[in-house]
C-alpha positions in Angstrom: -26.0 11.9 4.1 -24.3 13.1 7.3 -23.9 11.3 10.5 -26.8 11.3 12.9 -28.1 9.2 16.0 -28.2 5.7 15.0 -31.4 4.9 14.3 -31.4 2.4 11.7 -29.0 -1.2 10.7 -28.0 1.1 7.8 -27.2 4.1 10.7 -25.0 1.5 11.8 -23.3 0.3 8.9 -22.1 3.6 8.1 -20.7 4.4 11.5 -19.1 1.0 11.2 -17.3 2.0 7.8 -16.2 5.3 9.1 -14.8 3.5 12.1 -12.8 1.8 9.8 -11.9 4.4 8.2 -10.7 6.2 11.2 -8.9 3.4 12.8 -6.8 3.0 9.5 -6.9 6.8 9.3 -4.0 7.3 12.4 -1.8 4.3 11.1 0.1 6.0 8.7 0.9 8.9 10.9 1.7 6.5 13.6 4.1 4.2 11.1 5.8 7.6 9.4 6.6 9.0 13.4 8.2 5.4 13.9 10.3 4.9 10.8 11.7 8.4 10.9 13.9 7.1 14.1 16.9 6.3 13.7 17.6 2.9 14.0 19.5 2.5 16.7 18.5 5.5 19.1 14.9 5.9 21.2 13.9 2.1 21.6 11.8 3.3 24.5 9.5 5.9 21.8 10.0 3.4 19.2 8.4 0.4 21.4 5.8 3.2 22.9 4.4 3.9 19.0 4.7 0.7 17.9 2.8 -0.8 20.0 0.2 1.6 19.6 0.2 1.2 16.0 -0.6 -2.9 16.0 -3.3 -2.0 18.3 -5.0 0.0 15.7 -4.6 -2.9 13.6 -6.5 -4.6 15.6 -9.1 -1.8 16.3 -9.4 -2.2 12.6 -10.2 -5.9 12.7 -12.2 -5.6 15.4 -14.3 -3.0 13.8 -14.5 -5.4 10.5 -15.9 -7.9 12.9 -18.9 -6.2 14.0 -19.4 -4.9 10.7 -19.5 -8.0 9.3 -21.9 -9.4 12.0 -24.5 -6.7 11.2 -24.0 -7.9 7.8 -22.1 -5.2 6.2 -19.5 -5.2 3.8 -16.2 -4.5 4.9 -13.8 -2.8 2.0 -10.5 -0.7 2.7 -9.7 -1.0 -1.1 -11.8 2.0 -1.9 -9.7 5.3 -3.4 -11.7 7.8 -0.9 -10.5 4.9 1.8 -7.2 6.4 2.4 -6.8 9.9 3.8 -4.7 12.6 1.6 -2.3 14.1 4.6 -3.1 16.4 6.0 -6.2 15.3 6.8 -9.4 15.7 9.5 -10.4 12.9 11.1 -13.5 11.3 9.7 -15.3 11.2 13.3 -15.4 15.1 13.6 -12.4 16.7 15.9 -12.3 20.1 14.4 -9.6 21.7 16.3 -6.6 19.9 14.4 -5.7 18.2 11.3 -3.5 14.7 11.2 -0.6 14.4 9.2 2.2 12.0 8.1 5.4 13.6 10.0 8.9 12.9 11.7 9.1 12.3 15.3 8.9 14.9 17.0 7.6 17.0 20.1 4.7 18.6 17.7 4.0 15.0 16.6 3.0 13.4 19.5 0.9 16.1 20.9 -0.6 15.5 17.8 -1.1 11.9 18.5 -2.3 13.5 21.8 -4.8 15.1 20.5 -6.1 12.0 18.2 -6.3 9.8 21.8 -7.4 12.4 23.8 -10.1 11.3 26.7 -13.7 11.9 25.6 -15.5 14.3 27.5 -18.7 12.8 28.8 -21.6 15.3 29.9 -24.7 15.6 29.0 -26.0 12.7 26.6 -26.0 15.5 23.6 -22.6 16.9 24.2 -20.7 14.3 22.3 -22.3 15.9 19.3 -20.4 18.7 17.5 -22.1 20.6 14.6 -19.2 22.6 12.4 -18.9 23.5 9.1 -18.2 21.3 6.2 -14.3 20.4 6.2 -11.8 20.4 2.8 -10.5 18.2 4.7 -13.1 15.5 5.1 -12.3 12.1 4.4 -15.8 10.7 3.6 -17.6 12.8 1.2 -20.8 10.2 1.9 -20.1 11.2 5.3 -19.9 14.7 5.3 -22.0 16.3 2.4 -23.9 18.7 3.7 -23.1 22.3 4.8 -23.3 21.2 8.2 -22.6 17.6 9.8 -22.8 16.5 13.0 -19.3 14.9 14.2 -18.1 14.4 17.7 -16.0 16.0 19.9 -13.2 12.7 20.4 -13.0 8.7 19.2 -14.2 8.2 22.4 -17.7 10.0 22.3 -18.0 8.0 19.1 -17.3 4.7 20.0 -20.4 5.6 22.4 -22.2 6.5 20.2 -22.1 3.0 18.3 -22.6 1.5 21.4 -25.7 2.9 22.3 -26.6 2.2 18.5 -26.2 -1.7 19.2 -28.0 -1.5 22.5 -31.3 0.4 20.7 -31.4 -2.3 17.3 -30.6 -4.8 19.6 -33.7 -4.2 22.1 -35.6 -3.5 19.0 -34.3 -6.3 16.8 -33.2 -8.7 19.4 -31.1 -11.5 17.4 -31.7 -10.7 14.1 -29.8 -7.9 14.5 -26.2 -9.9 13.9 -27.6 -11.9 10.6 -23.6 -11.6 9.2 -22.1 -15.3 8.4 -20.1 -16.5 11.2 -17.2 -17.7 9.2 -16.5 -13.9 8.0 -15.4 -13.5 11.6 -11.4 -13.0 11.7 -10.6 -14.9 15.2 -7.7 -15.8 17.2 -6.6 -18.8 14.8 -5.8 -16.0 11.8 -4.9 -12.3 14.4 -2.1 -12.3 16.5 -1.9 -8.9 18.6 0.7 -8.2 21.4 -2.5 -6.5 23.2 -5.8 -7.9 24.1 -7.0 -10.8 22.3 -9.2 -10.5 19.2 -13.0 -10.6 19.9 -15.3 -12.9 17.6 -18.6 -11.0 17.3 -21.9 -12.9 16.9 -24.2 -11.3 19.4 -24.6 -8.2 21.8 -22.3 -10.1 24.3 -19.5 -10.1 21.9 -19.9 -6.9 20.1 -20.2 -4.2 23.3 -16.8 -7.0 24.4 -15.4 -5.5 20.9 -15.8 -2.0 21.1 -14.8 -2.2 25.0 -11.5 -3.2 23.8 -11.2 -0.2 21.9 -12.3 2.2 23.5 -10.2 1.3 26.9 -7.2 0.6 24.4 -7.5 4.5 23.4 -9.1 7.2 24.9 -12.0 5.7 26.0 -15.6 7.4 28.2 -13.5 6.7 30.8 -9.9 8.3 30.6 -8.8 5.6 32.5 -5.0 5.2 32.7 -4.6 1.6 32.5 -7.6 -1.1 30.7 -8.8 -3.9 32.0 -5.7 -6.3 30.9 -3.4 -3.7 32.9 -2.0 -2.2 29.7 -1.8 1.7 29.5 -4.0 3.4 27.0 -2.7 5.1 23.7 -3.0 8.8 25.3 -1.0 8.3 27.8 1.6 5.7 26.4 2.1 9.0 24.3 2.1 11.4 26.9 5.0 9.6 28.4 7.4 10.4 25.6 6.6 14.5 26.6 7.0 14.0 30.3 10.3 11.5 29.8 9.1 9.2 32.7 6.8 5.4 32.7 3.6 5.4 34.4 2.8 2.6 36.7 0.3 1.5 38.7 -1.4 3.4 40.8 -0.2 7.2 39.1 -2.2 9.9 38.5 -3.0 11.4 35.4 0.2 13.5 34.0 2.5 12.7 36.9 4.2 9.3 36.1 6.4 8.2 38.5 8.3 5.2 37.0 11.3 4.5 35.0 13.1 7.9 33.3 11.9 7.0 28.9 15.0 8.3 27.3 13.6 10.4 24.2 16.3 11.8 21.6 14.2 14.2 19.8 17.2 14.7 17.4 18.0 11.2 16.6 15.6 11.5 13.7 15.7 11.8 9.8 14.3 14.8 8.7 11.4 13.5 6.3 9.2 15.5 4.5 5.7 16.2 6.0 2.9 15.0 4.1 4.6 13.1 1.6 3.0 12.7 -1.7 3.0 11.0 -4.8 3.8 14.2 -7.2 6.9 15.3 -4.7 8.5 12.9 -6.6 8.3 13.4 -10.3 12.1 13.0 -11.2 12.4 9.3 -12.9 15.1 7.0 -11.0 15.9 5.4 -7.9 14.0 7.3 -5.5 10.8 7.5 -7.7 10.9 3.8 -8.2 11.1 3.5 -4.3 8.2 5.3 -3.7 6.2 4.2 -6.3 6.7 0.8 -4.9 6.0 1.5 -1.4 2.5 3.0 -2.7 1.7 -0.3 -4.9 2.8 -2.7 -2.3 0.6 -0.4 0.9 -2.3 -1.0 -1.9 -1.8 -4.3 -2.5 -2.1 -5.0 1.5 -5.2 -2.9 1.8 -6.9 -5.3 -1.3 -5.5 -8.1 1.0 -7.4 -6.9 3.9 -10.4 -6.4 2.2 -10.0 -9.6 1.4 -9.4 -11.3 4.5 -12.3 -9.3 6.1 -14.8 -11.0 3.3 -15.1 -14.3 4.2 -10.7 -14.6 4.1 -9.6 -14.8 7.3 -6.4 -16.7 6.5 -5.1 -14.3 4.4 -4.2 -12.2 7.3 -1.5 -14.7 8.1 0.4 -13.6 4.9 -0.1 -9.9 5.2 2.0 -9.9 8.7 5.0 -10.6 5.8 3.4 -7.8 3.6 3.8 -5.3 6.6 7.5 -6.7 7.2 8.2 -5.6 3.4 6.1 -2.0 3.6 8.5 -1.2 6.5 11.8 -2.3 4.8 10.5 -0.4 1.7 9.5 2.8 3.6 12.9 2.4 5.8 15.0 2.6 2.4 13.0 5.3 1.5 13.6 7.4 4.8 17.1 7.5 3.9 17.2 9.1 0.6 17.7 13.3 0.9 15.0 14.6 -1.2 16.3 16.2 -4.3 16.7 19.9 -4.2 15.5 20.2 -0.5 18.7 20.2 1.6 18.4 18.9 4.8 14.7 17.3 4.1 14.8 13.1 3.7 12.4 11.7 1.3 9.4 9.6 3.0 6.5 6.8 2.1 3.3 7.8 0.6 0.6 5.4 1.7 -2.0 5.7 -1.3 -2.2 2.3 -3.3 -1.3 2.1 -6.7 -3.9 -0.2 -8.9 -1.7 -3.2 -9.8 0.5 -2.9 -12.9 -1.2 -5.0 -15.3 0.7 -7.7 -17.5 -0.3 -8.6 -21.5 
């Protein structure tokens, strides 16, 4: 079954998981680039992707929120869940491939290119037709010989708003039959950007995927949303063109504060990092393998906390405080028989070691 215009509550369901999906997709590049820092140089490009990264968090939740007010079934615990780096985005982009690397120039016009603008035309133009990819992340998504994907997050986001608009004209109501109380709200999300959107109707959902899109790339391209905060493309861009934007800037000529950038203050990690680059037993396998069970164990919370759980997001703030001590120790560690290449976190999930 490949992606189409969303015709159907099921149409939307699906484009709901993948948004998931995609949201969670761009965390673990984002969380590799900003642990590979060192720790006490670039506090400008470490504030710049970390505050990028909670906001996918909360793109995340967000997304779990309308999916759970269509009556879906939110689940991030899932093996095909996770992306093997390098990987294609789920929602289409064909001209690149994301993976988990040190920070660097090549890695941010990488994150570039994940946050790029969407290019709004004609209606039909967000739609891209291109041959199946290896890469794929949803094989329910992308089976065929040819799928239709989209051109940027933004041109998808649309597309899941015009989705709601067309069930809800047809549907009216009934449309958001999910259980209220499945709803994560402000009481259980904390997020240093916009506040965390309750869906139960049209109101609220188009108010959810608004905060998204203008959080990102969004239709459009705006430099700052509605709360004044810049969006992700160009909070990256300003790490390449070593100056803040401010009010009232144009597009690629930011004319605030220098943003000091040491590209070299960084260790060295190994790109794509993966679970069979580290096969010699001891210290460094343990690490890794720890890393990978607790990253699982916070996904399961999730999942969790999305069915009907809310609470249980409180707790995994203290998970994510452990993943980055854990991937931090990690960073550290040369890789064995790779001079001058650092080991790095590999953010799979292990199933839960099981006790008699």
């Amino acid at each position: 079954m490949s992606l189409r215009r969303i015709a159907t509550v099921e149409d939307l369901q699906q484009y709901l998981h993948v948004a998931m999906q995609l949201e969670h997709a761009t965390i673990p590049p984002y969380l590799t680039a900003l642990y590979s820092m060192h720790p006490t140089a670039n506090a400008d490009a470490y504030r710049v992707i970390r505050v990028v990264a909670v906001e996918e968090m909360l793109h995340l939740t967000l997304s779990a929120n309308i999916l759970n007010a269509v009556g879906g079934t939110p689940d991030l615990s899932a093996n095909s869940f996770v992306p093997v780096y390098p990987a294609r985005l789920p929602d289409g982009e064909d001209d690149f491939e994301v993976g988990t690397r040190a920070f660097s120039r090549d890695t941010i016009e990488t994150f570039l290119k994940i946050e790029r603008p969407a290019v709004a035309g004609e209606d039909d133009s967000r739609f891209v037709s291109r041959d199946r990819s290896a890469g794929a992340l949803l094989p329910a998504v992308d089976a065929h010989e040819d799928s239709l994907h989209f051109f940027s997050i933004g041109e998808f986001y649309a597309e899941i708003g015009e989705g709601l608009e067309r069930l809800h004209h047809e549907m009216g109501e009934g449309l958001f039959c999910g259980d209220p109380a499945r709803q994560v709200g402000p009481a259980y999300y904390y997020s240093g950007g916009a506040a965390i959107v309750e869906v139960t109707d049209a109101s609220s959902a188009a108010a959810a995927l608004r905060v998204i899109s203008e959080q990102g790339e969004g239709l459009g391209g705006g430099i700052f949303d509605e709360e004044g905060e810049l969006a992700h493309y160009y909070r990256f861009q300003q790490l390449l063109l070593g100056r803040h934007y401010q009010p009232g800037d144009e597009a690629g000529s930011p004319t605030g504060p220098a943003l000091d950038v040491d590209w070299d203050a960084v260790y060295p990690v190994v790109p794509d990092s993966a679970l069979d680059h580290y096969t010699e037993p001891g210290e460094l396998q343990d690490a890794v393998t720890a890393f990978s069970r607790a990253y699982g164990d916070f996904l399961t919370r999730l999942t969790e906390a999305f069915n009907g759980r809310p609470d249980l997001l409180l707790p995994a703030v203290v998970d994510m405080f452990h993943i980055r001590d854990l991937a931090s120790q990690i960073i550290r560690n040369p890789m064995p028989g790779r001079p001058g290449v650092n080991a790095a976190p590999v953010f799979r999930g292990l199933a839960p070691v099981e006790v008699a």
